[in-house]
VOFI-282718 format. One line per 5 residues: number of its first residue (from 0); their letters; for each residue x, y, z of N, C-alpha, C. Coordinates in steps of 0.2 Angstrom, whole numbers, plus 5000, padded with zeros to 4 digits. Layout:
<sites>
NUM = A = X/Y/Z/X/Y/Z/X/Y/Z ~ ...
</sites>
This chain:
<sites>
0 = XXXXX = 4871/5182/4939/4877/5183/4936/4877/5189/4931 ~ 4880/5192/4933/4883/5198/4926/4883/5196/4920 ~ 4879/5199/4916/4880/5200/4908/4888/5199/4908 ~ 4892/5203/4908/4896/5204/4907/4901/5199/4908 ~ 4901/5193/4911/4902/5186/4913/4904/5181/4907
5 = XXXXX = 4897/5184/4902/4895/5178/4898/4900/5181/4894 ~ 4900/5187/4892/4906/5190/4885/4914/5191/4886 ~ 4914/5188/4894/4921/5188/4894/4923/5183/4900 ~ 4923/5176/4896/4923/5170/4900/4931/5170/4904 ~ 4932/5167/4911/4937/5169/4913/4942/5165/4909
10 = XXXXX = 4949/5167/4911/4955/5165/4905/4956/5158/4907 ~ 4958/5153/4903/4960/5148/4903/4966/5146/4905 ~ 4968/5144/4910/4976/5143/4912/4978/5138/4908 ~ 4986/5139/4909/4988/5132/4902/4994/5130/4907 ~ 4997/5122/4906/5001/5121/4912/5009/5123/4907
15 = XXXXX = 5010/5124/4901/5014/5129/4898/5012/5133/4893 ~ 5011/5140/4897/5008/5146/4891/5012/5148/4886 ~ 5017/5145/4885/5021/5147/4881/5023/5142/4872 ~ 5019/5135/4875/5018/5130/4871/5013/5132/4868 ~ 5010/5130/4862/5005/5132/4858/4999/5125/4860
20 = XXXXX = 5002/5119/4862/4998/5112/4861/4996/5112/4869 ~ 5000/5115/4872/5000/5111/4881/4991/5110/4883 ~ 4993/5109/4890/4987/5106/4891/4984/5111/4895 ~ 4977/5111/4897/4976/5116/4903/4976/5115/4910 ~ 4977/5118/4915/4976/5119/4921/4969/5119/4923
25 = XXXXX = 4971/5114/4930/4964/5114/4933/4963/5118/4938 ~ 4958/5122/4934/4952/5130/4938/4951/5126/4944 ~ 4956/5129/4951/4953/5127/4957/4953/5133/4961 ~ 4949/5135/4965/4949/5142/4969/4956/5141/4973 ~ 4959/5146/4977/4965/5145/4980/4965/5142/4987
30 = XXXXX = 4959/5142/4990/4960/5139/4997/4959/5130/4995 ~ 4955/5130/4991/4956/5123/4989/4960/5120/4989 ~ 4966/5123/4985/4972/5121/4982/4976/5120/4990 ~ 4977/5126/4992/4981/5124/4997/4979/5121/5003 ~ 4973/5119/5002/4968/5114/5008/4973/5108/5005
35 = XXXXX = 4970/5105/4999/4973/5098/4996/4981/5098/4995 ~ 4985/5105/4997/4992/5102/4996/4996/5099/5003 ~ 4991/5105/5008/4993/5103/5017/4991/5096/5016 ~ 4985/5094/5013/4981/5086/5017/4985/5083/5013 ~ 4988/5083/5006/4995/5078/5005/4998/5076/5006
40 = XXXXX = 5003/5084/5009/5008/5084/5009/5009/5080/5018 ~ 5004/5082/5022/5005/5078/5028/5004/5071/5025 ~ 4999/5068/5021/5001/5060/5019/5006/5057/5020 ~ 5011/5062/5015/5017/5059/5011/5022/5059/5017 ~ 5022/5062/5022/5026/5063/5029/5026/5059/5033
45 = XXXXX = 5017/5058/5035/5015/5051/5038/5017/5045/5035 ~ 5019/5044/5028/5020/5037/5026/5028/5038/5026 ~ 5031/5043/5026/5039/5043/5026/5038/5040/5034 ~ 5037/5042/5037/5041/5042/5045/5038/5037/5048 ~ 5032/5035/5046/5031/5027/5047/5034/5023/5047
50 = XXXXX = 5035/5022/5041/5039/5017/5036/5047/5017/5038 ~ 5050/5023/5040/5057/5024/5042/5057/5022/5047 ~ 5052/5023/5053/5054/5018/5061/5053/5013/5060 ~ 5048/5009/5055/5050/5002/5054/5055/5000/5051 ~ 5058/5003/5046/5066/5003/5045/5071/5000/5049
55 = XXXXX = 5070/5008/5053/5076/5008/5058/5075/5005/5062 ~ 5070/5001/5066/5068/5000/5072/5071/4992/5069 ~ 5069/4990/5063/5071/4979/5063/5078/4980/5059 ~ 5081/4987/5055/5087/4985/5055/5092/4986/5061 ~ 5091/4993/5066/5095/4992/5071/5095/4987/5077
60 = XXXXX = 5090/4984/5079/5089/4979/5085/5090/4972/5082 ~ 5096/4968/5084/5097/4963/5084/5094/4958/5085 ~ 5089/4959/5090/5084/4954/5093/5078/4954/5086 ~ 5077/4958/5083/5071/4958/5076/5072/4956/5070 ~ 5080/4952/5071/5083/4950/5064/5080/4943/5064
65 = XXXXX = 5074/4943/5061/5070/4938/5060/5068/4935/5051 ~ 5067/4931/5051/5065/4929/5042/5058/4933/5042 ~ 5053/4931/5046/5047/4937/5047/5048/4942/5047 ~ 5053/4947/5052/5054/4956/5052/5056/4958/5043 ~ 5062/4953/5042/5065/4955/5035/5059/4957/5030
70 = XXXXX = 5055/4953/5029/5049/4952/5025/5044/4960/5026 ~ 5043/4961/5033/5040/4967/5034/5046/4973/5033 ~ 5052/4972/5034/5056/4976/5033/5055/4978/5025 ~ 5057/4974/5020/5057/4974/5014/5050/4977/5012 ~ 5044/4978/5015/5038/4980/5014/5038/4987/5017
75 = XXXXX = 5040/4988/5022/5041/4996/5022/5044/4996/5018 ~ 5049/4996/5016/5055/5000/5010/5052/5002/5004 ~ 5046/4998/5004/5045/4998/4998/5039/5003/4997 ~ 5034/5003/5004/5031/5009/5005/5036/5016/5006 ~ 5040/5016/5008/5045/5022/5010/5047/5026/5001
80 = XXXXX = 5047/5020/4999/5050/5023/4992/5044/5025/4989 ~ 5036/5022/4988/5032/5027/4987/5031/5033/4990 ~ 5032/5035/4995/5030/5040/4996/5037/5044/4995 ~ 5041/5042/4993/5049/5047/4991/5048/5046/4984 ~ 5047/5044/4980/5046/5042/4970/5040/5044/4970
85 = XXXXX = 5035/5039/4971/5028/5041/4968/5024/5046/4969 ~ 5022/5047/4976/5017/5051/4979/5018/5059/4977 ~ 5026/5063/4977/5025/5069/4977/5025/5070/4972 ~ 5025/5069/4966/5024/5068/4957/5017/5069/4958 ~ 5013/5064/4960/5008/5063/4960/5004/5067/4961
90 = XXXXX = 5006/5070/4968/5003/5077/4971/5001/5080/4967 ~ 5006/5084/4963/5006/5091/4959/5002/5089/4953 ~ 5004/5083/4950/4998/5079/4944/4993/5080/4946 ~ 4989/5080/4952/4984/5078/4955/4978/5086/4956 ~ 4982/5089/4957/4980/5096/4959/4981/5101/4953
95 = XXXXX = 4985/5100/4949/4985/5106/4944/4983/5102/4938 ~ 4983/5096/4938/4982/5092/4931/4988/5094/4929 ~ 4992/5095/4931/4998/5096/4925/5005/5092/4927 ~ 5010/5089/4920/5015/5085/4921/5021/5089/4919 ~ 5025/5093/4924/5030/5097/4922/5037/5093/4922
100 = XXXXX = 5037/5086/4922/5044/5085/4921/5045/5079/4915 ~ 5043/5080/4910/5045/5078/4906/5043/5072/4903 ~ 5043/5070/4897/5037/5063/4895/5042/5055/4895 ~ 5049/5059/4897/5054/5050/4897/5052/5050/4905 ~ 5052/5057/4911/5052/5055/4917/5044/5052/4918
105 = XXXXX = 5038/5056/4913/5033/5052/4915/5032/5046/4913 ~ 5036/5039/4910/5035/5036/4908/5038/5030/4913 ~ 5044/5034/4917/5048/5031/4923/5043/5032/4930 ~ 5041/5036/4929/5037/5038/4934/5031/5032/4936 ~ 5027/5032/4929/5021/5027/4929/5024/5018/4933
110 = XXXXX = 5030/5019/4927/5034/5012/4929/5033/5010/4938 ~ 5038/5016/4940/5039/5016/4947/5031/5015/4950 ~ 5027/5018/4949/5021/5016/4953/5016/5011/4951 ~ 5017/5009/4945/5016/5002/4945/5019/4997/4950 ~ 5026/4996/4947/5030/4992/4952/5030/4992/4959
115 = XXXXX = 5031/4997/4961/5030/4998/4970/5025/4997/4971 ~ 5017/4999/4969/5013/4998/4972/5009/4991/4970 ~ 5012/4988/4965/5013/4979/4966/5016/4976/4972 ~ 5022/4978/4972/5027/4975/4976/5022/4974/4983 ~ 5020/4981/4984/5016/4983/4992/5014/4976/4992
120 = XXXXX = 5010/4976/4986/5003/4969/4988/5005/4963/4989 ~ 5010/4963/4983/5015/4955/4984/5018/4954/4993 ~ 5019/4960/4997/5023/4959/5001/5017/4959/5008 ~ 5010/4960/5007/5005/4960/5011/5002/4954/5010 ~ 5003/4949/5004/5000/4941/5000/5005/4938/5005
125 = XXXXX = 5013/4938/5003/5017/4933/5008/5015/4931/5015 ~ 5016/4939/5017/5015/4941/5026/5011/4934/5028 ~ 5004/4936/5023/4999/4931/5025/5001/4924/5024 ~ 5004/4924/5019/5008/4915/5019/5011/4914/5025 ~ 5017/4919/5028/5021/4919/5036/5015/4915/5039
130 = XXXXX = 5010/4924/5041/5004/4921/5046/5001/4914/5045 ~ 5001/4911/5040/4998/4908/5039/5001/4900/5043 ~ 5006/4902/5042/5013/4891/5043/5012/4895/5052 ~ 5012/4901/5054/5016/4903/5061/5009/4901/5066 ~ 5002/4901/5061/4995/4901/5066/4992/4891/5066
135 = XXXXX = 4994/4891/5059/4990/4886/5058/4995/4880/5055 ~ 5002/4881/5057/5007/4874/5060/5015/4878/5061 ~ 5012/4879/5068/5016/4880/5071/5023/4876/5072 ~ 5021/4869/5073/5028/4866/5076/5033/4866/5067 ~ 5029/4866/5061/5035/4866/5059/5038/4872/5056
140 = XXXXX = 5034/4879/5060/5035/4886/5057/5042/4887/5056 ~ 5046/4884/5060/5054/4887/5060/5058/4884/5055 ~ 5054/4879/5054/5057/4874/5049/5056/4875/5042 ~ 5049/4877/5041/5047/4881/5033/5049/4887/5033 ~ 5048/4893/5039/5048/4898/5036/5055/4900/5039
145 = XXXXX = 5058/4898/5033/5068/4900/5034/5069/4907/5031 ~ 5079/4909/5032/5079/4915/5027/5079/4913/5022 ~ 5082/4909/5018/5081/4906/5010/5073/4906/5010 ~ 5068/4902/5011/5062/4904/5010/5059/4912/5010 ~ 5062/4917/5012/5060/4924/5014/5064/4925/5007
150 = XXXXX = 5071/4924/5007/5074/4929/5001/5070/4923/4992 ~ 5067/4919/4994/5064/4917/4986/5057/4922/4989 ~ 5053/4921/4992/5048/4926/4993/5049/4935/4991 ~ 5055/4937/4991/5058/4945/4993/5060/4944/4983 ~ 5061/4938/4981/5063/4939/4974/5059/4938/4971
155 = XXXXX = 5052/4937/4970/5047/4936/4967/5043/4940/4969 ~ 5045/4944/4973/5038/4951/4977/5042/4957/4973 ~ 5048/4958/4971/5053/4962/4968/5054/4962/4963 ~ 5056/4955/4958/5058/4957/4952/5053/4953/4946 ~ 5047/4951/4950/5041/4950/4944/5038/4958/4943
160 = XXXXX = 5036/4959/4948/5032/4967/4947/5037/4973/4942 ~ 5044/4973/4943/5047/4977/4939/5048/4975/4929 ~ 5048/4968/4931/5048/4966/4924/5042/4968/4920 ~ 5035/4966/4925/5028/4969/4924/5028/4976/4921 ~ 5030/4979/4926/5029/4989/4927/5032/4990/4920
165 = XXXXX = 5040/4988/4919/5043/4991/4916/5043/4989/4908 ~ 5040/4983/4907/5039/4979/4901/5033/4981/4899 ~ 5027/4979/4903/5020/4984/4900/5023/4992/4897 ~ 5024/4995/4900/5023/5003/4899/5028/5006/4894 ~ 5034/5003/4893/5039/5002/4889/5038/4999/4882
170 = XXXXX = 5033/4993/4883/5032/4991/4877/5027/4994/4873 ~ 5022/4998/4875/5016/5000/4873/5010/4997/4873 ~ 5011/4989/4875/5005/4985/4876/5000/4988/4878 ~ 5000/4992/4884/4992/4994/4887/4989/4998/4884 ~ 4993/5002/4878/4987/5007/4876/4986/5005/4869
175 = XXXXX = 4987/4998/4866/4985/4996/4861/4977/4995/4859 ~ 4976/5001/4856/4967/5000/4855/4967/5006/4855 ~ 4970/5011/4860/4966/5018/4863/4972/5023/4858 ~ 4974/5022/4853/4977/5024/4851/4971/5034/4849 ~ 4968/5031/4844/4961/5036/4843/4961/5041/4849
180 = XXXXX = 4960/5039/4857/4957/5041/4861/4964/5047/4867 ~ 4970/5044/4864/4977/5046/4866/4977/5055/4860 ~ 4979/5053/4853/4979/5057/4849/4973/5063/4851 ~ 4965/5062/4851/4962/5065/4853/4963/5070/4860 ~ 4967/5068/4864/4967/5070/4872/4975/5074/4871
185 = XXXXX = 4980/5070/4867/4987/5074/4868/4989/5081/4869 ~ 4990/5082/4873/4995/5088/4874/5001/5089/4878 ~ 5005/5095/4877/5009/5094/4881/5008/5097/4889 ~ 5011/5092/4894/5009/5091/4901/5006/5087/4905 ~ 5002/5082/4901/5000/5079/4901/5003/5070/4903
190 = XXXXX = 5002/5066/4908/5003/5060/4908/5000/5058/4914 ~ 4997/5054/4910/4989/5049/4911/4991/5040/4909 ~ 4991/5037/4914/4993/5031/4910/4986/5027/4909 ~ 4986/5024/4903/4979/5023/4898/4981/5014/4901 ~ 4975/5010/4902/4977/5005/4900/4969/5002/4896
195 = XXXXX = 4970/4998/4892/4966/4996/4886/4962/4991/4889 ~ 4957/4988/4884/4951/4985/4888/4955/4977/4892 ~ 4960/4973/4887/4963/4970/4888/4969/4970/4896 ~ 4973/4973/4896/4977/4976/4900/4974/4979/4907 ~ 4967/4981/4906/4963/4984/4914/4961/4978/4915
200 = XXXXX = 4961/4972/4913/4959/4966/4917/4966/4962/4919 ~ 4970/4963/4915/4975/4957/4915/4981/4961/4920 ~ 4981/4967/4919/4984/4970/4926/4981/4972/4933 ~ 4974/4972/4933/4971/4971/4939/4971/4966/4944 ~ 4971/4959/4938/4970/4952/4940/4977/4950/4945
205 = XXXXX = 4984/4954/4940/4988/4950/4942/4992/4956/4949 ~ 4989/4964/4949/4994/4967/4954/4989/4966/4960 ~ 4984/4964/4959/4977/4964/4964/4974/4958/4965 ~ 4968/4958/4961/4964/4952/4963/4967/4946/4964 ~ 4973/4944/4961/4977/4936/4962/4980/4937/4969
210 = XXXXX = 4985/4941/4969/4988/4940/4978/4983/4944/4982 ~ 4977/4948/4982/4971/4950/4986/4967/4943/4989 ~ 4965/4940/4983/4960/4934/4985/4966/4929/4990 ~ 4970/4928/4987/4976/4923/4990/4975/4925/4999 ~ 4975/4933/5000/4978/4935/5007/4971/4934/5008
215 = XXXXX = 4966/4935/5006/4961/4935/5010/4956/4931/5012 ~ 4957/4925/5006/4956/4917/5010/4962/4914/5014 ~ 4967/4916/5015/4972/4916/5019/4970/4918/5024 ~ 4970/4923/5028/4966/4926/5032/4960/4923/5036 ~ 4956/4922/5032/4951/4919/5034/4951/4910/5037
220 = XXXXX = 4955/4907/5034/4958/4901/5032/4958/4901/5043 ~ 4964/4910/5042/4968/4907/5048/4962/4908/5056 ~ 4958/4911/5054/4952/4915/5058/4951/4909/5059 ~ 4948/4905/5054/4944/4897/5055/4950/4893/5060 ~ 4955/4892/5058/4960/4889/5062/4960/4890/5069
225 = XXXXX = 4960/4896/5071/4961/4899/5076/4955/4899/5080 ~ 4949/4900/5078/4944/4899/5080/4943/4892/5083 ~ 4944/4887/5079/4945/4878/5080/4948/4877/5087 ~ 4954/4879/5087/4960/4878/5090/4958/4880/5097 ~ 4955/4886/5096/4952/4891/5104/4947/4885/5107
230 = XXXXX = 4941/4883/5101/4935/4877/5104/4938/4873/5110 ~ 4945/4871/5105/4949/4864/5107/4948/4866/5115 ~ 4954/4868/5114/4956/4871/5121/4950/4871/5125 ~ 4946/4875/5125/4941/4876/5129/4936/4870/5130 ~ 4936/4867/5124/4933/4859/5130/4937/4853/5130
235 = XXXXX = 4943/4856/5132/4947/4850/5134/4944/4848/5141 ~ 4947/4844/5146/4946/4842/5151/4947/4846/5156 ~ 4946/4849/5164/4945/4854/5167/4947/4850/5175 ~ 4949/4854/5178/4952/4849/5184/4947/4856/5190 ~ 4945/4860/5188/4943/4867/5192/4940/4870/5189
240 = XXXXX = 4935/4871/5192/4927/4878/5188/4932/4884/5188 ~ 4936/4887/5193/4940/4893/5191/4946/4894/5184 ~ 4947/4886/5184/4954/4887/5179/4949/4886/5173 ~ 4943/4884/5172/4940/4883/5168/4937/4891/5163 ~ 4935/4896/5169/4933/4902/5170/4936/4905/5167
245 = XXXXX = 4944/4906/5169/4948/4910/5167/4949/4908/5159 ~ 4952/4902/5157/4953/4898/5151/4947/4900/5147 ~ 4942/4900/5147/4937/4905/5144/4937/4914/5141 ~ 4940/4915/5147/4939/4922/5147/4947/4922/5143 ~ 4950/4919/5144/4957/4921/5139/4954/4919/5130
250 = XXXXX = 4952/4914/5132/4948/4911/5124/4947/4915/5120 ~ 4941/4919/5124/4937/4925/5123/4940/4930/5122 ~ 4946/4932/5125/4951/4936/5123/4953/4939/5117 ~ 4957/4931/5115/4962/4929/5110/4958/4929/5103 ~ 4951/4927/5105/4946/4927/5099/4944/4933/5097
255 = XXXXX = 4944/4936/5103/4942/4943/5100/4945/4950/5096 ~ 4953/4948/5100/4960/4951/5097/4961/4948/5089 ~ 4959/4945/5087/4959/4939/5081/4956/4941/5077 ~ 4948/4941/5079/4944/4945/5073/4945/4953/5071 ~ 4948/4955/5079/4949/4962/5075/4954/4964/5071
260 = XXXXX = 4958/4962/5072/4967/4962/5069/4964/4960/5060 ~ 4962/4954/5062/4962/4950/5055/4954/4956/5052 ~ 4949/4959/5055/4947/4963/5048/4948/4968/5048 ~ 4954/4973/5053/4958/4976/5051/4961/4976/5044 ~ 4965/4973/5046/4969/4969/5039/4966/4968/5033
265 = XXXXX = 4960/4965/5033/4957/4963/5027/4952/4971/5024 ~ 4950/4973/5029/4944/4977/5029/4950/4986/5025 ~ 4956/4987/5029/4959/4991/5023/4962/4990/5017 ~ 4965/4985/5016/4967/4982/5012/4962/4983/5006 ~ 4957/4977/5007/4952/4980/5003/4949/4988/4999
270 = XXXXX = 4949/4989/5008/4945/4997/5005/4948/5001/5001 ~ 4955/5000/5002/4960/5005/4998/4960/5005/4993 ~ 4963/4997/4990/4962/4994/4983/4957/4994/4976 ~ 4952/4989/4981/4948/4987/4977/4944/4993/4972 ~ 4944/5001/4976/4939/5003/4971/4945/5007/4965
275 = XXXXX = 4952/5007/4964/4955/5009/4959/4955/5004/4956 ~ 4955/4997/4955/4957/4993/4952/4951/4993/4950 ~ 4945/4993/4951/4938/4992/4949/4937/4997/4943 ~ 4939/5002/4944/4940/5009/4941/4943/5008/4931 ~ 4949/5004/4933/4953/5003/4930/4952/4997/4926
280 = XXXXX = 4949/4993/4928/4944/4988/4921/4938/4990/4919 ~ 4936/4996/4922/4927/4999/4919/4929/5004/4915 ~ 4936/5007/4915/4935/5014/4912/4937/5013/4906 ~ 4942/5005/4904/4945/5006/4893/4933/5005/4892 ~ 4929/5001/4898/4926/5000/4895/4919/5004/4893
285 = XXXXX = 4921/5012/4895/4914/5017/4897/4919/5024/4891 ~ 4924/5020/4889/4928/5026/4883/4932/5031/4886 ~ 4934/5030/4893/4939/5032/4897/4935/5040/4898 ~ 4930/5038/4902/4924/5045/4902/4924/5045/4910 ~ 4929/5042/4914/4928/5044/4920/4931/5050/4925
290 = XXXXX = 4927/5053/4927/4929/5059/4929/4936/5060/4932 ~ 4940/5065/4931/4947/5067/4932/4948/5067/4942 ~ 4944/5070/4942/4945/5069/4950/4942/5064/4954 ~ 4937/5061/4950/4937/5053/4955/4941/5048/4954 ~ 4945/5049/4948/4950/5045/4947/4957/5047/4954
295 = XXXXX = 4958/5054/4954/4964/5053/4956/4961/5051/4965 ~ 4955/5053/4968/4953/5053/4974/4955/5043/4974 ~ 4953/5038/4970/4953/5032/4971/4960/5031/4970 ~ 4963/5037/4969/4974/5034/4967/4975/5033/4974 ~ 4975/5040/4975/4976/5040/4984/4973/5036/4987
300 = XXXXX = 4969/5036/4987/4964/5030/4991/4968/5024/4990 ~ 4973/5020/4986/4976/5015/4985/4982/5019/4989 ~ 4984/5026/4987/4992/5025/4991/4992/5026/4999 ~ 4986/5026/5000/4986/5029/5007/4985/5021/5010 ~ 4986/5015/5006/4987/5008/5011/4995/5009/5013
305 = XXXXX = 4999/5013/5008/5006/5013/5010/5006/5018/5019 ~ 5002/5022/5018/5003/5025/5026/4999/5019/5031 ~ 4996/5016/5030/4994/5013/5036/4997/5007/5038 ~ 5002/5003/5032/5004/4998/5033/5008/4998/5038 ~ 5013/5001/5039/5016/5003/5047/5012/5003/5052
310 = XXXXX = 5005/5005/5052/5002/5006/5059/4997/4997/5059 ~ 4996/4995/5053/4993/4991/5056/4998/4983/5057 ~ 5004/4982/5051/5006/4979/5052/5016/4978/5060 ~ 5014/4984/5062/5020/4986/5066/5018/4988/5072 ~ 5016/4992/5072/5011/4998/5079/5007/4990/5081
315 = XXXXX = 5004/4985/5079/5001/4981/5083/5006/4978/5087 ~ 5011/4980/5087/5017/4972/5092/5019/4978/5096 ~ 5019/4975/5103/5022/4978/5109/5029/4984/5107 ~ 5034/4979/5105/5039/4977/5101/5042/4985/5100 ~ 5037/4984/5092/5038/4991/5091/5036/4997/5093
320 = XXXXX = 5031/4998/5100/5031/5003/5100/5035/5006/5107 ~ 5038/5000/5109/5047/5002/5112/5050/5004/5107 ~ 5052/5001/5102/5056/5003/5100/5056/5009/5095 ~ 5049/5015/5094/5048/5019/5092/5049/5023/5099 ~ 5049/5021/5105/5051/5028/5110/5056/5027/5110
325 = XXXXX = 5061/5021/5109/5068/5022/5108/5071/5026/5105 ~ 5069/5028/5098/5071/5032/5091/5069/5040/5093 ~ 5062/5041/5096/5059/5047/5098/5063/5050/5103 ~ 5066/5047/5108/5068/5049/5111/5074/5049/5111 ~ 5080/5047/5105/5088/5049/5105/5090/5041/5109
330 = XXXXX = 5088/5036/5113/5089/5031/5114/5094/5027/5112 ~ 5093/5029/5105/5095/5020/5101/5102/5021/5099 ~ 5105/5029/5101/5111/5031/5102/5116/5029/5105 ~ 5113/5026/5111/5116/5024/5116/5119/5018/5116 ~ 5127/5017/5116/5130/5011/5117/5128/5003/5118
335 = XXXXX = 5128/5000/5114/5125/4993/5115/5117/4991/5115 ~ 5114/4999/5112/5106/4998/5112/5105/4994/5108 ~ 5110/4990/5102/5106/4989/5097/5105/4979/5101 ~ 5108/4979/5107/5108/4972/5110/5101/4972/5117 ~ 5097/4977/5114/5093/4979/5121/5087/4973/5118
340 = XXXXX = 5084/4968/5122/5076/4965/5125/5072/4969/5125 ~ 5069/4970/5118/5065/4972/5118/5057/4968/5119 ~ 5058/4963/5122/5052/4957/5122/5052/4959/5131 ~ 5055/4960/5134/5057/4960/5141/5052/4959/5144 ~ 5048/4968/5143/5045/4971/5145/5037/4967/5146
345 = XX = 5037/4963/5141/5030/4960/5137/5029/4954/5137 ~ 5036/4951/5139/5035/4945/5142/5028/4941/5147
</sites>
């Protein structure tokens, strides 16, 4: 390195050089940046247009106007509005460190991404209740799982989390204690949402680990049922070594498509989550010394279950991916498509 290096350190960007307090920018080389704004920015695209064919696909097709679709509809919606509210804010936070729109919209902002990304989990915990009455007691699934049971599920996935989001962060609860460690950090551009030793447990517990554990004994609960159920069958009484064969080999099937679905399901779900939430009960208590960019890489990492929820929860059913060539292809345009059998095919 050049002498000259050490008496003239490069200049410090600030994310308002015009502000005396602002904050600084983060020194990134430039292909870096515009590496990390393409890989975003295609995120945010893949979770919009996912999440809008699932939209379109169960509010246009009369045949998917189900109590279960509504529930997965209401769960994209609510991914669709992260990746249109949340994520592009996030972006620009993420990559410059800097918050240019203002400390009432960072406060709206936090909110919104609190709530939504509860909502998501609330809406991946029910699913699992659905799965659970439609695998594991079938005869009286149509009789439990009604619209009125769907709309008290869609009102408890919805307007607990906003009360959560908007009550914490408004009230100031979570950063009671870090007051010291706030005043030390403040500047303008800035917006970091702090939560305290208190509130990184009792909001982890309640937007994660409680409906997490729920969906994934659930799950498991239904693996085990399923699992049972395929035995049943398989040593029931046998009239033919052929029909016995086949009945096997379908067994075997059905049991295989079952493990993989079901740790799909559990295995991103988890993956996403769990390491931001882990994050965010260790860090009120390491004095909030966790690196600026492992933190946001574990954001993403939780936002990016909103792009998958479409492929693992939708893209699995025949169903929809008729009905994604319908839309791709200008189909659904067509007179009387929204009366089309979509199950026809797959029957």
């Amino acid at each position: 390195m050049n002498s000259l290096d050490f008496m003239n350190p490069p200049e410090v960007q600030f994310c308002f050089p015009l502000v005396n307090i602002s904050c600084p920018r983060k020194d990134r080389p430039m292909a870096i940046v515009y590496t990390m704004y393409i890989l975003i920015i295609c995120s945010i695209v893949m979770t919009m247009l996912g999440n809008m064919a699932v939209i379109i696909s169960i509010a246009h097709f009369k045949q998917l106007h189900s109590p279960t679709n509504f529930l997965i509809l209401s769960m994209a919606t609510t991914d669709f509005l992260v990746s249109c509210v949340v994520m592009p804010f996030s972006m620009i936070r993420s990559i410059d460190s800097c918050w240019y729109f203002g400390d009432l919209f960072c406060k709206v902002h936090s909110c919104c991404d609190i709530m939504l990304c509860t909502t998501s989990i609330f809406h991946l915990c029910f699913i699992s209740v659905d799965r659970y009455y439609a695998v594991c007691d079938p005869l009286h699934y149509v009789t439990t799982i009604t619209v009125p049971v769907i709309e008290c599920f869609l009102l408890i996935t919805w307007c607990l989390p906003i009360v959560f989001a908007f009550g914490l962060v408004f009230s100031g609860l979570n950063i009671i204690g870090a007051e010291d460690f706030i005043a030390a950090t403040e500047c303008t551009g800035l917006c970091v949402l702090i939560f305290n030793k208190l509130w990184g447990v009792l909001a982890s517990l309640i937007a994660f680990f409680i409906p997490g554990t729920v969906m994934v004994g659930i799950y498991i609960h239904i693996f085990t049922v399923a699992r049972r159920h395929a035995k049943q069958i398989d040593t029931g009484p046998r009239s033919k070594q052929a029909e016995s064969e086949s009945r096997m080999k379908s067994t075997s099937k059905r049991e295989s498509k079952a493990t993989k679905t079901l740790s799909i399901v559990m295995g991103v779900f988890v993956g996403c989550w769990l390491p931001f939430f882990v994050l965010t009960i260790v860090d009120p208590f390491i004095d909030f010394t966790t690196p600026e960019d492992l933190y946001h890489v574990f954001l993403w990492l939780a936002y990016s279950n909103s792009t998958f929820n479409p492929i693992i929860y939708s893209m699995f059913y025949p169903w929809f991916r008729k009905a994604l060539t319908m839309i791709v292809t200008g189909k659904i345009f067509r007179p009387e498509s929204c009366n089309l059998n979509l199950f026809l095919a797959y029957s």
